[in-house]
N, C-alpha and C positions, 0 to 999 in steps of 0.2 A: 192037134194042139201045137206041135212044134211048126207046123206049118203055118199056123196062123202069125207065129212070135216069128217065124223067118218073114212073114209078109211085113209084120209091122215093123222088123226093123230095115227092110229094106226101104219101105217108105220114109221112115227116119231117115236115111245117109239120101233119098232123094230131095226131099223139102226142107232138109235141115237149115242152107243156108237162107231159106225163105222166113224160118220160125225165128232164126237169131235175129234178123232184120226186123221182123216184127215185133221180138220182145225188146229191143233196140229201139222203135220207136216209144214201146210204151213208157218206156225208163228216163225217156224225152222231158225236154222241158215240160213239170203241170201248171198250166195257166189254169186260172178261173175256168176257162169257157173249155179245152179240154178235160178237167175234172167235172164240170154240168155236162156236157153230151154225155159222158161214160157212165156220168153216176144216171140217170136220166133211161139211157138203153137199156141199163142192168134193171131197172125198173119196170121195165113193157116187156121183158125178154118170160115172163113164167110162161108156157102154154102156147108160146109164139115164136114164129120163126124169126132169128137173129136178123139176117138181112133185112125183114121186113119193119122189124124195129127198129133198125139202125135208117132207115129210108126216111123214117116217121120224125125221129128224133133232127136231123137233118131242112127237114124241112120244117119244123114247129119251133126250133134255133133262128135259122133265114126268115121266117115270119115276125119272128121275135116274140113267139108265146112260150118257150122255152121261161125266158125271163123276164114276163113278166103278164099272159095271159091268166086271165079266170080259167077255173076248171070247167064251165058251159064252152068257151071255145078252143078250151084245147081238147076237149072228147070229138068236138066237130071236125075237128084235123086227123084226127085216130083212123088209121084206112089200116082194116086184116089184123088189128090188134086185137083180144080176146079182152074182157071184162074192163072196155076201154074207163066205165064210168068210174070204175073203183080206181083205177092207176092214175087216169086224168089227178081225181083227189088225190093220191099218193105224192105226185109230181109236184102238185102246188103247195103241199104239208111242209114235207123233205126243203121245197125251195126257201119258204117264209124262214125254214128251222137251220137251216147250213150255209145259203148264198144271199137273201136278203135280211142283212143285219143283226144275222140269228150267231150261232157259234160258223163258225168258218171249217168249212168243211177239207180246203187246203191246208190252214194248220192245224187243224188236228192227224191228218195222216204226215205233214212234213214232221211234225213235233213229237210223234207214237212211235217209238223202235220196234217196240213188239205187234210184227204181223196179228199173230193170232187173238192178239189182245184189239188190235184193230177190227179186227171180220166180227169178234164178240159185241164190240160198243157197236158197229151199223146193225149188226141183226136186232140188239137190242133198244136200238130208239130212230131204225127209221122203218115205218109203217110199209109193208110191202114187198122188204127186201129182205129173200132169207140166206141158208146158210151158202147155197149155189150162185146166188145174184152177187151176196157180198166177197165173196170168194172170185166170181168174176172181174167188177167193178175192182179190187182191188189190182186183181194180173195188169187188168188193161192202164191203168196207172202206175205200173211198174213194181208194186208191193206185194204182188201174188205167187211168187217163184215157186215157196214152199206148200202152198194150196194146190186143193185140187177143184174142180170146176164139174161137178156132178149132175150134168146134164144129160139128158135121155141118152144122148152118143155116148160118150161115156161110160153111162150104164149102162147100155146096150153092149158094148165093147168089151166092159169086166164079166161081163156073163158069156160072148163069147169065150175070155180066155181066163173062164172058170175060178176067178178072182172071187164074185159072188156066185150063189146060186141063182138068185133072178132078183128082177126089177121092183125096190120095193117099193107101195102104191103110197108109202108118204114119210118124209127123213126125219128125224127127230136130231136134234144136235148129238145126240151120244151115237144112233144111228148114221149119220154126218159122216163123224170126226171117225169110228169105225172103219168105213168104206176109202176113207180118204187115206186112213193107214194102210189099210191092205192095195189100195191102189199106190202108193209112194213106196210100199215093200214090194211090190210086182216090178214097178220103174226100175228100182235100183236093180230086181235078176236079171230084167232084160239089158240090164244097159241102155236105158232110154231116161234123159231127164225126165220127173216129174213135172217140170215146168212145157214139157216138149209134148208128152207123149197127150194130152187131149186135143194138141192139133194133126198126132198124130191120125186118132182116135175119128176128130172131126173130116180129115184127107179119107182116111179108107171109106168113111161110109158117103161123102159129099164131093170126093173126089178136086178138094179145092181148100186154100187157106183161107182163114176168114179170121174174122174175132175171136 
């Protein structure tokens, strides 16, 4: 155990200046179109690997079905995505409902002080995204400092360092908000932000920063 907490935090003091830059970007100007790709990824990311949703969303943007495709061709754009037909729908639901002429999905997070009240309203009315996506989706927009990002690495990660006992096969919000405690009370012994430590989480096991 002590071995693994000296690994992670040596990874910390190696990538640190890499994780500040990146939460530095996300803290960045939110345009319209950086708030749709993030919110958009967080969406294709259940079951699937990040990079590969982030490739998809990128390219379905530059086609320009991001903004303003039917769900028959944006599932046709879908390459390595799991349950492409159901998120395809998701995508054009969430878009009608927050970027075309619906409520504004930019002011509602510029206008929200309270995080946790934010991650509640997305899980609560957009179709597809739960408490891990929303929790995502907000980091990468700058609003997720205090969240945690309970993704298989992650979990994988609190079970090596005995945080949980294992992987559970499905989160309930009180299950969530649970793990996310016990993971922000693990940060603060190690000495590692909680905002830090699931890129720490994501380096050990992928060897690389990312999303």
């Amino acid at each position: 155990m002590n071995d693994i907490i000296t690994t992670l935090r040596q990874i910390h003091k190696s990538i640190k200046p890499q994780i500040e830059k990146r939460l530095k970007e996300f803290k960045g100007n939110n345009t319209d179109k950086k708030i749709a790709k993030e919110f958009f990824f967080c969406l294709l990311t259940p079951q699937c690997k990040a990079k590969v949703c982030w490739d998809n969303i990128k390219i379905l943007y530059n086609k320009g079905l991001l903004q303003k495709g039917s769900k028959e061709e944006i599932v046709k754009h879908l390459k390595g995505v799991r349950f492409s037909n159901n998120k395809a729908g998701y995508i054009v639901e969430a878009r009608e409902k927050f970027f075309n002429g619906g409520c504004s999905l930019r002011e509602i997070i510029e206008t929200t002080d309270n995080t946790f009240y934010l991650r509640e309203y997305i899980v609560s009315n957009v179709k597809g995204m739960g408490w891990k996506e929303a929790s995502h989706f907000l980091r990468n927009v700058g609003r997720g400092e205090d969240l945690a990002i309970l993704d298989r690495h992650i979990l994988k990660g609190l079970v090596m360092c005995s945080v949980i006992e294992r992987i559970p096969k499905t989160l309930t919000r009180a299950g969530y908000m649970d793990i996310e405690n016990r993971m922000r009370k693990f940060a603060k012994t190690i000495g590692i932000p909680l905002s830090h430590l699931d890129f720490v989480f994501w380096y050990f096991f992928n060897k690389e920063v990312f999303k």
